[in-house]
C-alpha positions as CSV (number, residue, x, y, z in Angstrom):
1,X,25.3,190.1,120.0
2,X,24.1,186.5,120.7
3,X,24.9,186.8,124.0
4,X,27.2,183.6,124.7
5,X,30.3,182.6,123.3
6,X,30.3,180.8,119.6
7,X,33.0,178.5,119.4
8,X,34.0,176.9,115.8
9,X,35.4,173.3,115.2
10,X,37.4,173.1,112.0
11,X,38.3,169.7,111.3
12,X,40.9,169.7,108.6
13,X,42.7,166.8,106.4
14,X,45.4,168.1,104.2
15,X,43.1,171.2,103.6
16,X,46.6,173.5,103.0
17,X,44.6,175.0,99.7
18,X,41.5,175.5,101.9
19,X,41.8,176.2,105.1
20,X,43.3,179.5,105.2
21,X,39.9,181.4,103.0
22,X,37.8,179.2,105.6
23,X,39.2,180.8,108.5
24,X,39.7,184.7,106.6
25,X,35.3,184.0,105.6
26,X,34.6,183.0,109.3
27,X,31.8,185.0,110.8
28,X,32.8,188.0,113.4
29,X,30.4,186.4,115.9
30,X,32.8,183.2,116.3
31,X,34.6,184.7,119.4
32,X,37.3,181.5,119.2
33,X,37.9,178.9,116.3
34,X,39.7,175.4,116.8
35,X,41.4,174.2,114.1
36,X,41.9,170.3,114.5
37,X,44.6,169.5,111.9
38,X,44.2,165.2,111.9
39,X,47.6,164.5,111.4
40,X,48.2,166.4,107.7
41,X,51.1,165.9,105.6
42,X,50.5,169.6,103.3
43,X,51.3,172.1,105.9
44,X,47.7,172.5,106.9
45,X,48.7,173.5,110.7
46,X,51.1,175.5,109.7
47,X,49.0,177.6,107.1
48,X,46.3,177.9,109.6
49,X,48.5,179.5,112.6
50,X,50.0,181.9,109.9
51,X,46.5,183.3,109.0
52,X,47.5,185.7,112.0
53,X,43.7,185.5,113.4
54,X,44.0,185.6,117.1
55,X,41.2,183.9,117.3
56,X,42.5,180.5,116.1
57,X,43.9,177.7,118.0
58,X,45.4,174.4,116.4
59,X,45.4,171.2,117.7
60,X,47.2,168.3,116.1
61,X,46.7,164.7,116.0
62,X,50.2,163.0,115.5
63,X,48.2,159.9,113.6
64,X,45.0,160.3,111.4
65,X,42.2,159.6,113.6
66,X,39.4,160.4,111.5
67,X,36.8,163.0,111.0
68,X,34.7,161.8,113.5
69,X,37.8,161.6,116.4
70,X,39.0,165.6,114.7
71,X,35.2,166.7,116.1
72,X,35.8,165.0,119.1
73,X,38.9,166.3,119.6
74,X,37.7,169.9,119.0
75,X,34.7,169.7,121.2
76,X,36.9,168.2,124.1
77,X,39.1,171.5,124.0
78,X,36.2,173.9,123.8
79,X,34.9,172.3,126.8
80,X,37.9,173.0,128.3
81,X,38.0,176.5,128.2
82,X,35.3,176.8,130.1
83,X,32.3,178.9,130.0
84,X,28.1,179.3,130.3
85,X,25.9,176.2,129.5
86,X,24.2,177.7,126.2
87,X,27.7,178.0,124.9
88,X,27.9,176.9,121.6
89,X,30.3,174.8,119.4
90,X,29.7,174.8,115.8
91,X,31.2,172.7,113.7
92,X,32.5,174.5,110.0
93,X,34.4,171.6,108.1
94,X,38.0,173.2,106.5
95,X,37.6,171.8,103.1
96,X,35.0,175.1,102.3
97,X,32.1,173.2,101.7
98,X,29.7,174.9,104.3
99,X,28.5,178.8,103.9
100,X,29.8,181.0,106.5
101,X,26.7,182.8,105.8
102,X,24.5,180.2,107.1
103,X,26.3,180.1,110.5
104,X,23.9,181.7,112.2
105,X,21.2,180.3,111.4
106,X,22.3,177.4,113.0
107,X,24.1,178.9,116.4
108,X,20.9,181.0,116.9
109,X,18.7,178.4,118.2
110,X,21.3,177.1,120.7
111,X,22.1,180.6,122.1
112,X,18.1,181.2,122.8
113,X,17.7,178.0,123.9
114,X,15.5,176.8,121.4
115,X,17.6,173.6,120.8
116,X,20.3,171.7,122.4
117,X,21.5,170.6,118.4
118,X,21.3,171.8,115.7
119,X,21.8,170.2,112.0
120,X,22.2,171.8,108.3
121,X,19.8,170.5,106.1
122,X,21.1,170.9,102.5
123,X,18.2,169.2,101.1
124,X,15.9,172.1,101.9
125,X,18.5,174.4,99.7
126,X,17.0,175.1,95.8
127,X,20.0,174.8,94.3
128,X,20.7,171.8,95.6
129,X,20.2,169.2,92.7
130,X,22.4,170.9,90.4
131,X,25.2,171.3,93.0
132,X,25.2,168.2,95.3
133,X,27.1,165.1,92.9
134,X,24.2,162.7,92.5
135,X,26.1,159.7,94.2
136,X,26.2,162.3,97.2
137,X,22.6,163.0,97.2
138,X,21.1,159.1,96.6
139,X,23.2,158.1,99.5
140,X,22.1,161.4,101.6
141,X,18.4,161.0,101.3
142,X,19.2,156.6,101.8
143,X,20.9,157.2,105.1
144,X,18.6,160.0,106.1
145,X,15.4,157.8,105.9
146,X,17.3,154.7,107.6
147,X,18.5,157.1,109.8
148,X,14.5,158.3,110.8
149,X,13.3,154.9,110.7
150,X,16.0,154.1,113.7
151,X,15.5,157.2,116.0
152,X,11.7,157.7,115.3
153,X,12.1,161.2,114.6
154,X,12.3,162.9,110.8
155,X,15.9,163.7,109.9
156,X,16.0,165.4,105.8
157,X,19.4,165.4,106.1
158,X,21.3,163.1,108.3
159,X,24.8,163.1,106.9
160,X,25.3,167.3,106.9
161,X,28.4,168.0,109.2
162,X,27.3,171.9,109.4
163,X,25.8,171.7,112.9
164,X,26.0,173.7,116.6
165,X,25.7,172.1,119.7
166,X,25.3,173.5,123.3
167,X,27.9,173.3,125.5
168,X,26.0,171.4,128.2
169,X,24.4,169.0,126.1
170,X,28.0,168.2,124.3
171,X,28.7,167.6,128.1
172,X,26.5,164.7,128.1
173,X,28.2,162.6,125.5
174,X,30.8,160.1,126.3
175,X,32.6,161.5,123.1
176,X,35.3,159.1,123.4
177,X,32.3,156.4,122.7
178,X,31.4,158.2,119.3
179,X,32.5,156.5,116.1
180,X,35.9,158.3,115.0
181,X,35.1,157.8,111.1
182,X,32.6,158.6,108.5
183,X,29.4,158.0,110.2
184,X,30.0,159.9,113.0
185,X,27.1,162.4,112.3
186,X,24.7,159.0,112.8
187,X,26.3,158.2,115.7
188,X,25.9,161.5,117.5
189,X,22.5,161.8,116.5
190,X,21.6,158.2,118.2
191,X,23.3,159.3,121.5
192,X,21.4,162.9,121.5
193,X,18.1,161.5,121.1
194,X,18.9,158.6,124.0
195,X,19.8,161.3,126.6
196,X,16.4,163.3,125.2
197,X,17.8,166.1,124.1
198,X,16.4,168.5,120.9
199,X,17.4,168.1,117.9
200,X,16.4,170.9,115.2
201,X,17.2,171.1,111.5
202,X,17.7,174.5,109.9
203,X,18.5,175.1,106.3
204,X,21.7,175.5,104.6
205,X,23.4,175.6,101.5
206,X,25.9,173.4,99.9
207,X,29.1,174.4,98.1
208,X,31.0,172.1,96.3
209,X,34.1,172.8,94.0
210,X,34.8,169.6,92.3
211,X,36.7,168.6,95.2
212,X,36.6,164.2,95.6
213,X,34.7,163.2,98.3
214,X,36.5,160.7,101.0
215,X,33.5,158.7,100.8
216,X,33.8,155.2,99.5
217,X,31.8,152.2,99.0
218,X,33.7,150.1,102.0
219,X,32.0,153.2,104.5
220,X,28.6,152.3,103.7
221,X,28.0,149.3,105.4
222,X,29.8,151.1,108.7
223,X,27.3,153.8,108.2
224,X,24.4,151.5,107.7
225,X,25.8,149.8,111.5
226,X,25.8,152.7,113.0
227,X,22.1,153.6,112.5
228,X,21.5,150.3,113.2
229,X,23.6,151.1,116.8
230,X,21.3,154.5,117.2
231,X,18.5,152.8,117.1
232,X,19.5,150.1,119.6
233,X,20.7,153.0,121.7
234,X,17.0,154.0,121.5
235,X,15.6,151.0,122.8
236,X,17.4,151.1,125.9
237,X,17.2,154.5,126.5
238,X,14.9,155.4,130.0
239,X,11.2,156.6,129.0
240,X,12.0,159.8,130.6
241,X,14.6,161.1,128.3
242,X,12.9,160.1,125.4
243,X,10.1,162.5,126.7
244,X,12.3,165.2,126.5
245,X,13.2,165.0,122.9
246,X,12.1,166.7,120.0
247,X,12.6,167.8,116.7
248,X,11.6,171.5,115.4
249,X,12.3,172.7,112.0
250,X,11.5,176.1,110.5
C-alpha cells in the first residue's frame, strides 16, 4: 500500500517478557522485521524465532554492544537485502514502549519522499505528563534544547528512539562511526544534518509500564559530548549539504 518495502529494527536486551507481543502487535505493512537480540541472557532470541512470524529474522550479538551498536547492526542487515532507495527501516524498540499504531505515521513521509528521517516526538502527545517518569521528561526537553542549540535546527524531542529512515540516506552513514550506547539518537542526528539530509518530527505516543529505565546518571555527560560532537560535525560540514537540510513538522 505504501509502495516500498518497510523494514523494522527491533533492538532487544533481555526483553524475553516483551518481545514476543511486540512482534504479534507489529503493523501488516512491515513486510520484514529484524530482531537484533544484544547478547541476552533470558531467552529473548529464542522467544522471538518461536513467535512463528515469517517475517522475523534474528541476529545476535555474542557480547552486549549497546543500543546504539543493536541499530547499527539492524540497519547494516536491511541494507543488505537489498532493495529501492525510498526503502524504509524503522526502528520499533522490543521493550513495548512505542505504539505500533503510530508506525505509520512515521514511515509515511519516507515512502513519499517527504523526508529522508524521521523522529517520534512524544512531547507533542497529551497524555504525555502523566505517563513519561518526570526524571525522563526534564532530561528529554534538556538534551532536546542542547541538542537544537548544536545543529541549528528545532528538535522537541531528541532522545525518542521511534524513528524511520530511508534506505539511501542510511547509506550515507559511516554507521560503524555512530556511538554504540545511549546517545546514539544525538549522534545520528549530528551526522544527518552534516550530509544535508531532512529531518522531520511527527507525533507519537509514549507507553510506559513501570518498566526501569537503563538510563543513569554516568550517561549524561556522554550524551552531553555527543551533542557537543554534532555540532562540531556541523561546523565542518560543506555549505552545500547544509543547504539541503531541513526540518518539517506537521
Amino acid at each position: 500500500m505504501l509502495g516500498v518495502r518497510v523494514i523494522a529494527i527491533v533492538p532487544a536486551f533481555n526483553e524475553s517478557s516483551r518481545i514476543a507481543c511486540v512482534i504479534e502487535s507489529m503493523p501488516a505493512c512491515v513486510d520484514q522485521i529484524i530482531v537484533v537480540d544484544d547478547a541476552s541472557d533470558d531467552g529473548t532470541a529464542q522467544i522471538a524465532r518461536a513467535c512463528g512470524d515469517r517475517r522475523v529474522l534474528v541476529v545476535r550479538h555474542q557480547q552486549n554492544r549497546g543500543v546504539g551498536a543493536a541499530i547499527a547492526s539492524g540497519y547494516l542487515s536491511a541494507l543488505q537485502e537489498g532493495g529501492g532507495a525510498r526503502d524504509v527501516f524503522a526502528v520499533m524498540a522490543g521493550d513495548g514502549q512505542m505504539h505500533p499504531d503510530d508506525l505509520r505515521v512515521l514511515v509515511e513521509p519516507v515512502a513519499s519522499d517527504a523526508a529522508d528521517y524521521v523522529k517520534g516526538d512524544r512531547f507533542r502527545s497529551a497524555e504525555l505528563r502523566t505517563q513519561m517518569p518526570m526524571a525522563r521528561y526534564v532530561g528529554g526537553v534538556l538534551f532536546s534544547k542542547l541538542t537544537s542549540l548544536a545543529l541549528g535546527i528545532p528538535i522537541s524531542d531528541s532522545q525518542c528512539g521511534y524513528t524511520a529512515i530511508a534506505r539511501d540516506a542510511c547509506a550515507q552513514i559511516d554507521l560503524a562511526a555512530m556511538w554504540p550506547r545511549y546517545g546514539y539518537p544525538n549522534d545520528l542526528l549530528g551526522a544527518l544534518v552534516a550530509r544535508g539530509l531532512r529531518i522531520a518530527e511527527r507525533p507519537v505516543r509514549a507507553i510506559y509500564q513501570g518498566e526501569r529505565s537503563g538510563l543513569r546518571l554516568r550517561h549524561l555527560p556522554v550524551i552531553a559530548a555527543l551533542i557537543v560532537r554534532a555540532g562540531w560535525r556541523l561546523r565542518r560540514a560543506s555549505p552545500q549539504s547544509l543547504a539541503r537540510q531541513s526540518l518539517s513538522r506537521t
